[in-house]
N, C-alpha and C positions, 0 to 999 in steps of 0.2 A: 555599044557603049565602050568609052575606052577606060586605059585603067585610071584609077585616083595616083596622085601621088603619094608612093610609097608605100604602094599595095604589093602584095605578089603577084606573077605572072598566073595568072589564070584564076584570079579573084577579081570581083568586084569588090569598089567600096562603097559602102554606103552611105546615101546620102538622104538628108531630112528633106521632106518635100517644097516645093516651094509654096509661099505664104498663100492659102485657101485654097493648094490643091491639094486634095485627096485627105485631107487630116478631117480629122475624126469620122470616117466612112465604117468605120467600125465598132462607133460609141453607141449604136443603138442597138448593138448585139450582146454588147455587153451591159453586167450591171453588179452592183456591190448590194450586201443583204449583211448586215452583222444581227446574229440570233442569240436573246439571251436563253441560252442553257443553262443558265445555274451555275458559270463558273468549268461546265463542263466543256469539253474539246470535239468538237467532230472527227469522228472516225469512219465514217462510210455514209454516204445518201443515195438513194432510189427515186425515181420518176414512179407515182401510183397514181394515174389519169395527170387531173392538174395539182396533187398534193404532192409534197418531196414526205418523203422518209428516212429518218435520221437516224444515225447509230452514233450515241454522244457517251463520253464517258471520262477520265482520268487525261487530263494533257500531258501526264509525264509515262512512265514505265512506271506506275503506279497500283496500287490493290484499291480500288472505290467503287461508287456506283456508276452502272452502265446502264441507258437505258435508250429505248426506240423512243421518236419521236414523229409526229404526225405535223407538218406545217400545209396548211389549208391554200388551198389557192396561188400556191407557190409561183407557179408560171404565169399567173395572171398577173405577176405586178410590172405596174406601167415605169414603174424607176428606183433609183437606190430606194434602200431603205434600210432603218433600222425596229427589228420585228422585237417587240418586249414580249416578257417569257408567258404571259396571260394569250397570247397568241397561237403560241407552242403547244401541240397539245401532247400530253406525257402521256404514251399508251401502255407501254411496262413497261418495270426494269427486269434486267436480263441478269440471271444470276452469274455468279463471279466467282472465284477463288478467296478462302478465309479463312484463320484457324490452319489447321494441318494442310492446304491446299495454297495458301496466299503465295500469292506473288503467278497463278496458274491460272489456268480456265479465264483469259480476259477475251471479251469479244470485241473483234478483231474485222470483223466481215457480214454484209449484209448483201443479199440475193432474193428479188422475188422471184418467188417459183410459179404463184400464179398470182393473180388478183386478192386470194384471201388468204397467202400464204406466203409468209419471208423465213429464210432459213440464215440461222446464224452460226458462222465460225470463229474460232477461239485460235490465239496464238500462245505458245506457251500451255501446249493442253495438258490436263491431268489426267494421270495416270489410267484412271476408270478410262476416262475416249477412247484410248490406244486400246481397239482389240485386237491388232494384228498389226507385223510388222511397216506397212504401208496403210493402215485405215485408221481415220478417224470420227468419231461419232462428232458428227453437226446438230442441232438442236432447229427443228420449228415450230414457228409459231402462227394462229390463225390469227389474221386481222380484225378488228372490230370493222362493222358497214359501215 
């Protein structure tokens, strides 16, 4: 391929495909899902069989509630969607920084570690995690079946 005009030497430029080749060869791998959370932000998700797991919580640098979520069937949907929050299923919420700790302990990270087990990590940890100059305490939790 040569170069485009007014490309550099040892670039391509690129170019839109032409009309019905190759466009949208990618649109069925993709797909859009807006979840009502309550207002709250996605912070982290898990693959659990065909259920996602969700770590929702504060969209800003915020002290609020954090909480896991269970969305059913997740992989099985056939196209966009928009999933209302009766959908959502709220498994806990995950405690937080409050009081003499606010603005600390937010969760930050979610990991399964097996099927009946995700482990969560905090950014911003308080003081009690830190037992040692490089360790911090992570918190798990079992799954409901």
């Amino acid at each position: 391929m040569g170069r485009g005009a007014g490309a550099p030497a040892g670039r391509r430029q690129a170019r839109p495909p032409a009309a019905g080749q190759n466009r949208g060869r990618h649109r069925d791998l993709l797909q859009k899902h807006f979840l009502d959370l309550g207002g709250m932000g996605l912070r982290e998700l898990r693959q659990r069989g065909h259920d996602i797991l969700l770590l929702a919580g504060p969209t800003m640098d915020l002290d609020g509630t954090i909480a896991v979520y269970r969305w059913a069937n997740a992989t099985r949907q056939a196209t966009d969607s928009l999933v209302p929050a009766e959908e959502m299923q709220r498994i806990f919420d995950v405690p937080h920084g409050h009081g003499p700790t606010a603005g600390r302990d937010r969760a930050e990270g979610m990991a399964l570690l097996d099927d009946q087990h995700i482990l969560i990590v905090f950014d911003s940890p308080a003081d009690a995690r830190k037992t040692a100059a490089n360790d911090i305490v992570a918190d798990s939790y079992r799954l409901p079946d």
